[in-house]
N, C-alpha and C positions, 0 to 999 in steps of 0.2 A: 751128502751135500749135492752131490752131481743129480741132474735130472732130464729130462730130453730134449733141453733147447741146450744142453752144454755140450756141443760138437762142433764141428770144424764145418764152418760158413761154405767151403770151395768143395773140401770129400767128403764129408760126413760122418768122419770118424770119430767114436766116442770113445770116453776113456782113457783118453791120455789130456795130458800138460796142453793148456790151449792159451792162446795170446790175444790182445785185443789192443784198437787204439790207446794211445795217450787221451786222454781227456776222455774217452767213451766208454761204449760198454758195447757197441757192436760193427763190425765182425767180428767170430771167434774164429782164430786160424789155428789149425797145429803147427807141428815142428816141418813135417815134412812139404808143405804148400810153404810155408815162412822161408824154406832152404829155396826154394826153387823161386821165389821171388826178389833174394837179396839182390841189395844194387854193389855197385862195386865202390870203394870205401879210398879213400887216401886219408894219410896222415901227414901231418909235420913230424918233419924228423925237427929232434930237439938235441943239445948239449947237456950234456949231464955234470953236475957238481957236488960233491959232497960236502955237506956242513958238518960243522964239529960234533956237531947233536947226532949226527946217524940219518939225518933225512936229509933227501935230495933237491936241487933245484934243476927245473931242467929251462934250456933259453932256447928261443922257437929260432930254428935255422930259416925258416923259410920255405927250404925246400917240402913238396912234397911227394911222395912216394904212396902205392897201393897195397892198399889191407890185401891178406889172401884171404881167398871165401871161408867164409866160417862152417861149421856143424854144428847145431846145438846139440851139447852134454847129457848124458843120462840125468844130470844135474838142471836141467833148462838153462845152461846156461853157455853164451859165444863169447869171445877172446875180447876186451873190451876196444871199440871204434878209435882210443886214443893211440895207439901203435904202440913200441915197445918204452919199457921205462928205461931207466939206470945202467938193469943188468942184462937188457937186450932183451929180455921176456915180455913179451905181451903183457898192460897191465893188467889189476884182478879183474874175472870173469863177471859178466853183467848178464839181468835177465831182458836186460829192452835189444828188443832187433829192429832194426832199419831194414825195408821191405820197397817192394814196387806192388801199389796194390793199381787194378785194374779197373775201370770205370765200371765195367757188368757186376764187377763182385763189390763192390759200392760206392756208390754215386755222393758221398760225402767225406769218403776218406779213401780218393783215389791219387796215384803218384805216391811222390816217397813218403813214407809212413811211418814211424816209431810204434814201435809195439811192447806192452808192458802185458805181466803174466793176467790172465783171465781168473780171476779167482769171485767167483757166486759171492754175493750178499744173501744171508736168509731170507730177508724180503724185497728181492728183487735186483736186479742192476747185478753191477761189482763193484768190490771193496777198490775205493782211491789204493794205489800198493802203500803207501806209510803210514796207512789207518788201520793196513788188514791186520788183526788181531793172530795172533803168533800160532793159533790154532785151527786156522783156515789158511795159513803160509801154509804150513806144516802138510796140510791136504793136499794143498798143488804139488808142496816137491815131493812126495810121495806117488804121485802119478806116475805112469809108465812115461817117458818121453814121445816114445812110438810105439 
């Protein structure tokens, strides 16, 4: 599936997990240029409660406090933007990163930026991610991350 426009917009790295805007299909970042651009992230701390059922609700304190910088995962995946749930854990891991992109690296999707996985259409573009068919996921997470 990979071909030679599927590399990293900033270093030119091929072969690994690459990310692109929300709504687009270009720039393609890797892991390692998407680290070196996050912005720094706050959450709502929230109160937690447990229902009878075993799920939680949680009530927004108001206060906020700052995400620690993330890594993405051998898995492409960072600690989710929403801060910790119930059991104080970080909730499940997500594959969209929040970025600082820079006017020279594109003049369309510069400043903060959400970034969902790069994954090839066979003819052309990339897959919307809730369209890509479970065999072209399967290719992205299969990629080296770095």
């Amino acid at each position: 599936m990979e071909n030679e426009t599927y590399r990293c917009h900033i270093c030119g790295k091929k072969g690994v997990k690459l990310w692109r805007p929300y709504g687009d299909s270009e720039p393609f970042i890797c892991a390692t240029c998407a680290e070196k651009r996050q912005i720094k992230m706050t959450y709502c701390k929230r109160v937690w409660s447990k229902n009878p059922d075993g799920t939680f609700d949680g009530i927004n304190t108001f206060k906020w406090f700052p995400l620690p910088p993330w890594s993405i995962n051998d898995e492409g995946l960072v600690p989710s933007f929403d801060g910790p749930g119930p059991d104080g854990e970080n909730k499940p891991s997500t594959e969209k990163l929040i970025i600082f992109i820079e006017r020279e690296i594109s003049s369309k999707h510069h400043g903060k930026t959400e970034l969902l996985p790069a994954i090839p259409h066979k003819n052309g573009g990339v897959w919307t991610y809730a369209a890509t068919p479970e065999e072209d996921l399967k290719w992205w997470r299969n990629l080296p991350t770095r």
